[in-house]
C-alpha positions as CSV (number, residue, x, y, z in Angstrom):
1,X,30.7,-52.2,-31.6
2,X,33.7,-54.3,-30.3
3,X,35.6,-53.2,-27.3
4,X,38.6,-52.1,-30.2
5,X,36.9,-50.2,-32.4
6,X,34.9,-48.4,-29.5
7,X,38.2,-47.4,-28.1
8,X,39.6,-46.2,-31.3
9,X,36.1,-44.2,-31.6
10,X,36.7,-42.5,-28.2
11,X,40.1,-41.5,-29.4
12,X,38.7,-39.7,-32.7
13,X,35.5,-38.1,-30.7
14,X,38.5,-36.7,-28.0
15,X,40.6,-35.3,-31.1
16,X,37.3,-33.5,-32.5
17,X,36.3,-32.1,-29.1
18,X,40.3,-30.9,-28.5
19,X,40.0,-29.1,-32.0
20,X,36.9,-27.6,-31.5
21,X,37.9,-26.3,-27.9
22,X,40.8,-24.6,-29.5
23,X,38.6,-23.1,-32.4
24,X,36.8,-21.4,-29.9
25,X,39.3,-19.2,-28.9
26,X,40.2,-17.9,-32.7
27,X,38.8,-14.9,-32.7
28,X,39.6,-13.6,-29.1
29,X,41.2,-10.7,-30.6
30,X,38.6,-9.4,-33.1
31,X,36.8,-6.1,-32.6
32,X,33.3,-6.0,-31.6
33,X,30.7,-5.5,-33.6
34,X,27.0,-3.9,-33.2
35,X,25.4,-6.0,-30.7
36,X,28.7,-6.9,-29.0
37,X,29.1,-3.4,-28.4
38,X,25.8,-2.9,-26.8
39,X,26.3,-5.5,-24.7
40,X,30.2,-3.9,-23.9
41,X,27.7,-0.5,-23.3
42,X,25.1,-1.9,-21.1
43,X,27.9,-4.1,-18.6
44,X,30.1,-1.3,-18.2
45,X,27.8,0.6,-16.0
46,X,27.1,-0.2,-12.2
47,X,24.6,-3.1,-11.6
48,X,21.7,-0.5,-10.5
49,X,22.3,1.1,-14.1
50,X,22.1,-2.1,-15.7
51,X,18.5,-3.2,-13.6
52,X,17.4,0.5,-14.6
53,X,18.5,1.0,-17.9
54,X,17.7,-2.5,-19.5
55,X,13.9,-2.4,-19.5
56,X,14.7,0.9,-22.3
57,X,17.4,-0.2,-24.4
58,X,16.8,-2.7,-27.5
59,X,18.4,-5.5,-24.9
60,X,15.4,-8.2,-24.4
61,X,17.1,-10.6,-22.2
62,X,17.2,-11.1,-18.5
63,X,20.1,-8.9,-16.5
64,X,22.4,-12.3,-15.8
65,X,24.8,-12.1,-18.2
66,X,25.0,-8.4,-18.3
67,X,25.9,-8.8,-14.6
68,X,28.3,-11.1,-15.5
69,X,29.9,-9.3,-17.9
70,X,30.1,-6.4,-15.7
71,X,31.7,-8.7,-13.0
72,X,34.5,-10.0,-15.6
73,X,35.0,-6.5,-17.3
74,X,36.2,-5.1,-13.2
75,X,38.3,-7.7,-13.2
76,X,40.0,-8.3,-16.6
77,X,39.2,-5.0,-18.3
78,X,37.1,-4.4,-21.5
79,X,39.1,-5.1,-24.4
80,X,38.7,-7.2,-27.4
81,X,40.5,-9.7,-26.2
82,X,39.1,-10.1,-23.0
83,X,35.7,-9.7,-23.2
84,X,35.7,-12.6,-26.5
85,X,38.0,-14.8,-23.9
86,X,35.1,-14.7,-21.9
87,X,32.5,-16.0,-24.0
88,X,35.7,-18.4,-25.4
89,X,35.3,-20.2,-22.1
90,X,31.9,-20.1,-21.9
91,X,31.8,-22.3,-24.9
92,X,34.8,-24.7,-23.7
93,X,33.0,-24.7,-20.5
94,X,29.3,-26.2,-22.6
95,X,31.6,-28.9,-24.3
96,X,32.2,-29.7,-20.4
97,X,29.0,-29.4,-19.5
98,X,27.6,-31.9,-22.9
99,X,30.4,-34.2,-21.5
100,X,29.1,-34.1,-18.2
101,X,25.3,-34.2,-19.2
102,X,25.9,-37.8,-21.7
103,X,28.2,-39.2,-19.5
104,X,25.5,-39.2,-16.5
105,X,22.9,-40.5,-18.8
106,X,24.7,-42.1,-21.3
107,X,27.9,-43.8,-20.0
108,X,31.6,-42.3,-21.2
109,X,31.0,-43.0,-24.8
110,X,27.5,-41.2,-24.8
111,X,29.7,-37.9,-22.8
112,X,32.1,-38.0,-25.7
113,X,29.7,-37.9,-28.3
114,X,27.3,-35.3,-27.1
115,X,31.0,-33.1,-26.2
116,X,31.8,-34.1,-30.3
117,X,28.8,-32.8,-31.8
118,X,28.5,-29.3,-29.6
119,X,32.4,-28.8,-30.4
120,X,31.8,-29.1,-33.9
121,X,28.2,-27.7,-34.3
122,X,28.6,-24.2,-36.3
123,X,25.7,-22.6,-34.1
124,X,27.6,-23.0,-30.9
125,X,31.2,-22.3,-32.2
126,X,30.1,-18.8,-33.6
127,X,27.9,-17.9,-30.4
128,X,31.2,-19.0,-28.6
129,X,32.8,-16.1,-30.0
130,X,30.4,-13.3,-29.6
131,X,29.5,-11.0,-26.4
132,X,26.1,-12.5,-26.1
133,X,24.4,-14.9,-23.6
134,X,23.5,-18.1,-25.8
135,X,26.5,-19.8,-24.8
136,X,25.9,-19.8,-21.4
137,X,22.1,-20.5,-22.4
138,X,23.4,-23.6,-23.5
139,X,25.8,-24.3,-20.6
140,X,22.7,-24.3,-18.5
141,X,20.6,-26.4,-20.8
142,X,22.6,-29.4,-20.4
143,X,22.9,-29.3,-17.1
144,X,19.1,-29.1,-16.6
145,X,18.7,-32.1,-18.9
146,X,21.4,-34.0,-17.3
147,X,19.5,-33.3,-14.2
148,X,16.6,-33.7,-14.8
149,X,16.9,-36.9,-16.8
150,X,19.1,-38.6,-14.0
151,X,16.4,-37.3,-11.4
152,X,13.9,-39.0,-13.3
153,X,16.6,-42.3,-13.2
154,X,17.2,-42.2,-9.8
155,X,14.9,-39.9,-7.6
156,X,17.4,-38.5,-5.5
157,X,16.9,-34.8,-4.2
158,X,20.0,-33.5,-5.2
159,X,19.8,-34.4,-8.8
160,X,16.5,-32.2,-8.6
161,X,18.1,-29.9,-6.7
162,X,20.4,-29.5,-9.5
163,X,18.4,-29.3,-11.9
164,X,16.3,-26.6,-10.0
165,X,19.5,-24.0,-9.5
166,X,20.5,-24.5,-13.3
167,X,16.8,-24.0,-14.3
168,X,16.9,-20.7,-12.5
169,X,20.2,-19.7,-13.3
170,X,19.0,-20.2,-17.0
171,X,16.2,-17.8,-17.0
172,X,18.3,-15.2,-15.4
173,X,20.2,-15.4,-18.6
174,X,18.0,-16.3,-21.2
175,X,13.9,-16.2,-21.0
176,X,13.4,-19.6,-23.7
177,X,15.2,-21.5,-20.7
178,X,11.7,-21.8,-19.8
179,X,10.7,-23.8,-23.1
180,X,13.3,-26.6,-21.2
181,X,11.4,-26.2,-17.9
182,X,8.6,-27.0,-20.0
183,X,9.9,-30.0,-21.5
184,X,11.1,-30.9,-17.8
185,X,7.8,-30.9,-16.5
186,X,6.4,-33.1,-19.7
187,X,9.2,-35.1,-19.2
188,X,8.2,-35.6,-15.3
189,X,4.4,-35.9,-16.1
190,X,3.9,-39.4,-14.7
191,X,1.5,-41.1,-12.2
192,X,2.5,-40.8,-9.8
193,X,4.6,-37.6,-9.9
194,X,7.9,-38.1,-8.7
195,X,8.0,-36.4,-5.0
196,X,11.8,-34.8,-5.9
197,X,9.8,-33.0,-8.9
198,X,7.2,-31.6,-6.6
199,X,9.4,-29.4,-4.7
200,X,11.8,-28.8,-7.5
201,X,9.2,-26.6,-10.4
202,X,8.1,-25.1,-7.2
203,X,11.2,-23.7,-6.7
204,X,12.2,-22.9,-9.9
205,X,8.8,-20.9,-10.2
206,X,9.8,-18.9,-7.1
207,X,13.2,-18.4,-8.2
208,X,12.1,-16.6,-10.8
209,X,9.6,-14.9,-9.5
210,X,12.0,-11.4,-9.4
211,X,12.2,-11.5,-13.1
212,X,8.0,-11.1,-14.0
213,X,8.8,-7.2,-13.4
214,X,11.3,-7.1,-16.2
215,X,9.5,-9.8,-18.6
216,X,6.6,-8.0,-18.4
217,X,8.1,-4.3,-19.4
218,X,10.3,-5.7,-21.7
219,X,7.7,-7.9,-23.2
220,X,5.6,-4.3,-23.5
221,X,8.6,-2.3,-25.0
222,X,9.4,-4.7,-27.6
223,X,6.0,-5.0,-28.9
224,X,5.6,-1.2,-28.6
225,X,8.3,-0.8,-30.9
226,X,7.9,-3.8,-33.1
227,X,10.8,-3.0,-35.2
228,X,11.3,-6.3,-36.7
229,X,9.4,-8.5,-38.9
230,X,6.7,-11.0,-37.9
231,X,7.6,-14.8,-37.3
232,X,6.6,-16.6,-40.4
233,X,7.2,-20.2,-42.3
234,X,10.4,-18.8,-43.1
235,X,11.8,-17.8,-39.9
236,X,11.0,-21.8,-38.5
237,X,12.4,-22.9,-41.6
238,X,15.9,-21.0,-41.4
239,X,15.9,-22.0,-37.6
240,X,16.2,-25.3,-38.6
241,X,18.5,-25.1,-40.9
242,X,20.3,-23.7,-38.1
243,X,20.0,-26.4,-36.2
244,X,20.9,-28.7,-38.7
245,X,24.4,-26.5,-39.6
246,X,23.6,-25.8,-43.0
247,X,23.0,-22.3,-42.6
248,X,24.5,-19.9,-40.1
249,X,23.9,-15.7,-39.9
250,X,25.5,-14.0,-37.5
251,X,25.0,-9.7,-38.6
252,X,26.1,-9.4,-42.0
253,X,28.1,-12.6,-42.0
254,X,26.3,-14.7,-43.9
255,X,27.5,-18.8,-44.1
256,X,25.4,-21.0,-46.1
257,X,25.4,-24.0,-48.8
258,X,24.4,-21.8,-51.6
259,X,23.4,-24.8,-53.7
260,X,21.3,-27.8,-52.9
261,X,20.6,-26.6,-49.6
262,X,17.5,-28.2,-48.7
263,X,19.6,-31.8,-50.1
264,X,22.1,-31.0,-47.6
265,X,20.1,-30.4,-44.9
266,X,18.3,-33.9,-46.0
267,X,21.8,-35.6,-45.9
268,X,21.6,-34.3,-42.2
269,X,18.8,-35.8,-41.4
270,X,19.5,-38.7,-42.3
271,X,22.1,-39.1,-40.9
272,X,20.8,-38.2,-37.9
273,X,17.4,-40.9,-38.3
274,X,20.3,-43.5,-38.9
275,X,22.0,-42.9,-35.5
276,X,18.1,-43.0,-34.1
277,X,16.6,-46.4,-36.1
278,X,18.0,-48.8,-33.1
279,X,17.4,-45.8,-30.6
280,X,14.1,-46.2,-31.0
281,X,14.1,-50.1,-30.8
282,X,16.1,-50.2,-27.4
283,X,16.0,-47.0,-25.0
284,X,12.2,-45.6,-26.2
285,X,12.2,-44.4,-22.9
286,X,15.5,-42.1,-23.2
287,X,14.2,-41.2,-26.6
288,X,11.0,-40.1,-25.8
289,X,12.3,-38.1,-23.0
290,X,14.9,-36.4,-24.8
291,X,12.3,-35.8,-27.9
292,X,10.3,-33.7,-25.4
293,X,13.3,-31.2,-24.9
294,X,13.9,-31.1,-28.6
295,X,10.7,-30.6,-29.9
296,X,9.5,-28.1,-27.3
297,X,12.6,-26.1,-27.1
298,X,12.3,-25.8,-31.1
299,X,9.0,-25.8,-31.8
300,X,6.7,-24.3,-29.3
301,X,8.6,-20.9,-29.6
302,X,7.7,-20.4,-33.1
303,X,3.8,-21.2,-32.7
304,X,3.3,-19.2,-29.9
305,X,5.0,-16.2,-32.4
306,X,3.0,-17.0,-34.6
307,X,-0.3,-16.6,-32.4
308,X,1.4,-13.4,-30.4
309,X,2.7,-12.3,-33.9
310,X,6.1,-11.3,-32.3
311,X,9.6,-11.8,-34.1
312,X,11.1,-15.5,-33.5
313,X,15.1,-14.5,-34.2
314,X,16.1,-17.8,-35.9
315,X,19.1,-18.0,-33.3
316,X,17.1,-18.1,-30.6
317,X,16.8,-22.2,-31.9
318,X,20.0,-22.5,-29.8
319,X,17.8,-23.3,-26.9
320,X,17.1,-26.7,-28.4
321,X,21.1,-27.8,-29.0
322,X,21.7,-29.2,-26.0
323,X,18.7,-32.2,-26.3
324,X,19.6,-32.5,-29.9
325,X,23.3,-33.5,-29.5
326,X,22.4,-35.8,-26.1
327,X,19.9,-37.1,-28.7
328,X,22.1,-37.8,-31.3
329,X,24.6,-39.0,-28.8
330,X,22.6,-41.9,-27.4
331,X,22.2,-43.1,-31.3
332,X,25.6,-42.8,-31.9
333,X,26.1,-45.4,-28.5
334,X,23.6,-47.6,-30.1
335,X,24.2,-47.5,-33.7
336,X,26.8,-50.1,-35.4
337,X,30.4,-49.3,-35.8
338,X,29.8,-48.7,-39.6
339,X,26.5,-46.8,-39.0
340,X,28.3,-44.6,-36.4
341,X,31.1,-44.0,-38.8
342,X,28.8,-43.1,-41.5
343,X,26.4,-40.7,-39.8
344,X,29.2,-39.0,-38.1
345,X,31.2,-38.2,-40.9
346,X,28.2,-36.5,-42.7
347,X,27.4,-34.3,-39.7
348,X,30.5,-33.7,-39.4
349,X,31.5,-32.7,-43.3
350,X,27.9,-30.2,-43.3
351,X,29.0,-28.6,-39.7
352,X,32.5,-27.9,-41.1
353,X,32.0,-26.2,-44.1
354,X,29.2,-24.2,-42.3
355,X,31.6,-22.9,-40.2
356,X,34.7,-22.2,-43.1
357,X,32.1,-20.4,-44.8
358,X,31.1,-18.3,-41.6
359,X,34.7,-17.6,-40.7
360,X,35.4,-16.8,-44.2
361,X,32.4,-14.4,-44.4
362,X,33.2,-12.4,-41.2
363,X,36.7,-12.0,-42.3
364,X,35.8,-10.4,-44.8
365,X,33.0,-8.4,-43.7
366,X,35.7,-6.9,-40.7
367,X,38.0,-6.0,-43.3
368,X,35.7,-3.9,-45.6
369,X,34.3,-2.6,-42.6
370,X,37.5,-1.8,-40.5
371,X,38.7,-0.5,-43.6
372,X,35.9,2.3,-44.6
373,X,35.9,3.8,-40.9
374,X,39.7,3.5,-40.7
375,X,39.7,6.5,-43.1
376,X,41.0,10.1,-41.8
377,X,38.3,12.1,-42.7
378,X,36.5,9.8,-40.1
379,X,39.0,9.7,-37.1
380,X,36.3,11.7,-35.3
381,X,33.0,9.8,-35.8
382,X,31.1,7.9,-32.9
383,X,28.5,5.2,-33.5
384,X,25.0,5.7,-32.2
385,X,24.0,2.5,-31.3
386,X,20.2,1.4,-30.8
387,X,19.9,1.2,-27.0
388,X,18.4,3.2,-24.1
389,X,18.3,6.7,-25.8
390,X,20.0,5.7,-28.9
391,X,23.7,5.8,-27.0
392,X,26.8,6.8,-28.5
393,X,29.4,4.8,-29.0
394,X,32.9,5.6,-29.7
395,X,33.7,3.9,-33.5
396,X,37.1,2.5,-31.8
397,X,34.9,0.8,-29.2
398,X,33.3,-1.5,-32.8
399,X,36.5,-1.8,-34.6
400,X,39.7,-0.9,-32.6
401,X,41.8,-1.3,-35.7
402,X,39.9,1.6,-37.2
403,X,41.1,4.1,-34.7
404,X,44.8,2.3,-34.9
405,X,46.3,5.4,-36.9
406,X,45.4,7.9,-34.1
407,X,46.7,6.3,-31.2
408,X,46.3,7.9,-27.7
409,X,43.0,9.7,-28.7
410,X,40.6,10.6,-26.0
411,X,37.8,7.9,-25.6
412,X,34.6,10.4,-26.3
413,X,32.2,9.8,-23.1
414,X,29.6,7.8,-25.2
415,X,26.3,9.2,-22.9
416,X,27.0,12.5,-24.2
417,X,24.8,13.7,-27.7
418,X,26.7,15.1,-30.6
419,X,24.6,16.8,-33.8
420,X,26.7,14.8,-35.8
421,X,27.4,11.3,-35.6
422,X,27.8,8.0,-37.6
423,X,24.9,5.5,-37.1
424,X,25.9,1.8,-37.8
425,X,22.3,-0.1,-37.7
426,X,20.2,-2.3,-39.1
427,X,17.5,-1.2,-41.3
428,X,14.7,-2.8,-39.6
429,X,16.2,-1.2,-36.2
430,X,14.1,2.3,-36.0
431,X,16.7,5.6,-35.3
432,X,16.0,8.6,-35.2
433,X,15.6,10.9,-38.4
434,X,18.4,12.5,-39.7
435,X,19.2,14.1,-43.0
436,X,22.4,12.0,-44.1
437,X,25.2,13.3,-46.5
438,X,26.5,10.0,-47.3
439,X,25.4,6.2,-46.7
440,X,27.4,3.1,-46.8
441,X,26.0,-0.3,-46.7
442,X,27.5,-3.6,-45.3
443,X,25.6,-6.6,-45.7
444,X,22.9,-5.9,-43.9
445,X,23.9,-2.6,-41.9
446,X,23.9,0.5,-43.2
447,X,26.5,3.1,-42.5
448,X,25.2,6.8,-42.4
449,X,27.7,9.4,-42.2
450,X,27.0,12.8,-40.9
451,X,23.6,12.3,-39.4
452,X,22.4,15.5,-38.4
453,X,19.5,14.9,-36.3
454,X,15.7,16.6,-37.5
């Protein structure tokens, strides 16, 4: 690629991450939703409630970003607005971070890229929107891979070191962080082993040491209550449609190529291969490396639910976005000007109307939604949310436009149990029994009014 057009390229890769920055911030306003509004119920209790209560509630994830909320909720408040501007820069701050990761590994060009592909990837632009930890998740994952990769380059300590504090801070958030240490340590596997990487796993393996505890009762709870269903071919297959940006599901917002979807996802593909054919000619070294993180943040998740027969959320492939774009990123630094152009534009085109779709499908489903419990005969409902002891929420704490008509009503303590209530669920989440006078469904949650418990 001349020195001309690879300036002009730079440009166009700046203008995409600039638009997809701002994109992340579009729906700062919007209410919560279900499992926004446990996380909005877990954070807004002290930090020993939070250690004590999230072993119990339906919450499977480290304490970190619970904390985290918790800090930014005493210091901005709890509404819409700025709990969503939180995870909105969270998701500016991992197009920094893919910057950061390719420029260290990959030069300037390689930075822009890998920021281009996370801005417009339709996984990371809807979990930079809602209240829950994968954005940070993937914050952390290219730091550890820009770490870790320039450790291996160079053998300094403090690249390792670095690596080591991401990798920790990681797991507090998210437990398939460790499916990147993983791939680190695969990555590192050499003869002989690099003496930065012998103290770094160590330490990354004490570090987390405080979190067994919690894995361990959490991993017992879920399978106690195995309310979802098992991992199958179906669950790796939408996870990689996922990845790919042909398919995003996000609740009962559904955003998917309702035609020729395995074509589209092909068209992805290849696109991708073609950014890859020269990769693999002149940096197999960078290539195999960064294949490790891929393929064992994507892969070695699902066969180990298949053999512990546990549910593999196809979301949870969000773990492997971070190796995929620094992937794609080194082939788009490689590939010809025409090549680059070419591939680009088709990732591009897929990711985009992903994500019109999704918008376009959660616009809609807020609307019917905000709509039904906006009614007057409902002013007085809460939400009983799946959590520790099934918690009441106030329905104005899901969709503040709902309680707009009745402005200055008293916030109902949501610890305290009422015979009748409104349960907004999902039907694989278990509740208890209740004889219900009326049921509503959206999408995939059902609505049951008057639940009068058995």
């Amino acid at each position: 690629m001349s020195p001309r057009r690879r300036r002009a390229f730079e440009w166009t890769l700046a203008a995409a991450v600039l638009a997809g920055a701002l994109l992340r911030f579009v729906r700062s306003g919007e209410p919560l939703w279900l499992d926004e509004a446990l996380v909005w119920r877990l954070s807004r209790l002290s930090p020993g409630e939070i250690l004590r209560l999230l072993p119990g509630s339906s919450e499977s994830n480290p304490p970190g970003f619970y904390l985290l909320v918790h800090s930014w909720m005493r210091a901005f408040g709890d509404s819409d607005l700025a709990l969503h501007f939180l995870t909105a820069l969270i998701g500016v701050a991992g197009i920094g971070a893919a910057y950061w990761a390719g420029k260290r590994t990959l030069g300037r060009f390689g930075g822009l890229a890998a920021a281009t592909l996370l801005a417009l990837h339709p996984l990371h632009l809807a979990y930079s929107q809602e209240l829950r930890p994968y954005g940070l998740l993937v914050l952390f994952g290219f730091v550890m891979i820009g770490g870790c990769l320039e450790a291996l380059r160079s053998g300094r300590g403090r690249d390792w070191a670095l690596f080591a504090g991401a990798s920790i801070a990681a797991l507090y958030v998210h437990y398939y962080a460790a499916f990147l240490i993983l791939a680190a340590a695969l990555a590192a596997w050499s003869r002989p082993v690099p003496s930065g990487a012998r103290i770094a796993f160590p330490a990354v393996l004490v570090g987390a040491l405080p979190l067994a505890p919690l894995a361990f009762r959490q991993a017992r709870d879920l399978a106690s209550r195995s309310p979802y269903p098992l991992a199958s071919a179906e669950g790796a297959v939408r996870a990689l449609y996922s990845l790919a940006g042909v398919q995003l599901r996000i609740g009962a917002a559904d955003a998917r190529w309702t035609y020729g979807k395995p074509l589209v996802a092909a068209a992805a593909v290849l696109a991708a291969a073609l950014l890859l054919r020269r990769l693999m000619k002149e940096e197999r070294v960078l290539l195999r490396r960064l294949a490790f993180f891929a393929i064992v943040a994507a892969a070695v998740p699902f066969v180990l639910s298949l053999h512990l027969r546990v549910y593999l959320p196809g979301r949870h492939s969000i773990v492997a976005l971070p190796a995929l774009c620094l992937l794609l990123a080194a082939g788009l630094k490689h590939a010809s000007a025409k090549t680059a152009a070419l591939s680009l534009g088709v990732l591009a085109l897929v990711f985009g109307v992903t994500g019109a779709r999704y918008f376009a499908a959660r616009k809609s489903f807020d609307k019917e939604i905000a709509e039904y419990l906006s009614a007057p005969e409902r002013k007085d409902l809460r939400v009983l949310a799946p959590g520790a002891g099934w918690m009441l929420i106030p329905v104005g704490r899901y969709y503040p436009k709902a309680a707009s008509p009745f402005p200055g009503a008293p916030r109902p303590d949501p610890r305290t149990a009422d015979e009748e209530t409104l349960i907004l669920r999902s039907p694989l989440s278990p509740g208890p029994d209740c004889a219900a006078t009326q049921a509503k469904r959206f999408g995939d949650y059902a609505v049951v009014e008057r639940c009068r418990k058995t």
